[in-house]
DRENBAFI-659306 format. One record per residue (C-alpha): x, z, y; residue in three letters. Coordinates in steps of 0.02 Angstrom, whole numbers, plus 32768, in hexadecimal, padded with zeros to 4 digits. Example, Ala and Ser with C-alpha at 12.3 -4.5 7.8 and 13.67 -1.06 7.14 Angstrom:
// residues 2
826781867F1FALA 82AC81657FCBSER 
END
This chain:
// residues 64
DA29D1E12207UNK DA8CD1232206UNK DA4ED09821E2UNK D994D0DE21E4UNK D902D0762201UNK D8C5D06622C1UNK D825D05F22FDUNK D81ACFB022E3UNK D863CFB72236UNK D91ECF722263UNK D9B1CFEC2227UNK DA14D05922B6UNK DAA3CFF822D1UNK DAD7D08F2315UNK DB1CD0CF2272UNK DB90D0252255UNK DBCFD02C2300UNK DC1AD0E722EBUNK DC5FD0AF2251UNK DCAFD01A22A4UNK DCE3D0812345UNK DD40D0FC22CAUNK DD9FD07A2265UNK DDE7D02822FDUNK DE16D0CE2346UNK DE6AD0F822A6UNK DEB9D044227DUNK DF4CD06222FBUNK DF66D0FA22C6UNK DF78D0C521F9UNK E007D034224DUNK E056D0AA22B9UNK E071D11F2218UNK E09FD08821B3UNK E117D051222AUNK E151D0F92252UNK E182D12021A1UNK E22ED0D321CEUNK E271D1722187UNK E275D17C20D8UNK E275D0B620D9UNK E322D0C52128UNK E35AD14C20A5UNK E32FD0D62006UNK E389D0322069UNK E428D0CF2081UNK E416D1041FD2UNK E41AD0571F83UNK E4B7D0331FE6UNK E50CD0CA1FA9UNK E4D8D0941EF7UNK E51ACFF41EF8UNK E5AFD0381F4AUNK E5D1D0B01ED3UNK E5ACD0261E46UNK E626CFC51E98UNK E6B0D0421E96UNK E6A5D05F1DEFUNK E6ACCFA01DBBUNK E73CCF981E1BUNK E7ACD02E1DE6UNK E775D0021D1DUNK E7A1CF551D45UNK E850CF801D99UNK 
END
């Protein structure tokens, strides 16, 4: 049914402007998910900290 020839031959832009109205009304949604995923972002940057701490500890007691 998109992009179908007219009656004077021209394609339905018809088709390319649903496609483009659904992108945009989805691209804010794909960043706010993106920037939303703070969560398990802020685990990893937690669990690297504990790492090093931990990696730390032990340098320092086999060192003592």
């Amino acid at each position: 049914m998109a992009n179908t020839p007219g009656p004077q031959g021209n394609q339905d832009p018809a088709g390319n402007t649903q496609m483009f109205r659904a992108f945009v009304d989805e691209a804010p949604q794909g960043r706010q998910a993106a920037s939303t995923g703070g969560g398990p972002r802020i685990g990893l940057i937690i669990g690297i900290v504990v790492a090093v701490a931990v990696v730390a500890a032990v340098a320092w007691l086999a060192l003592k």
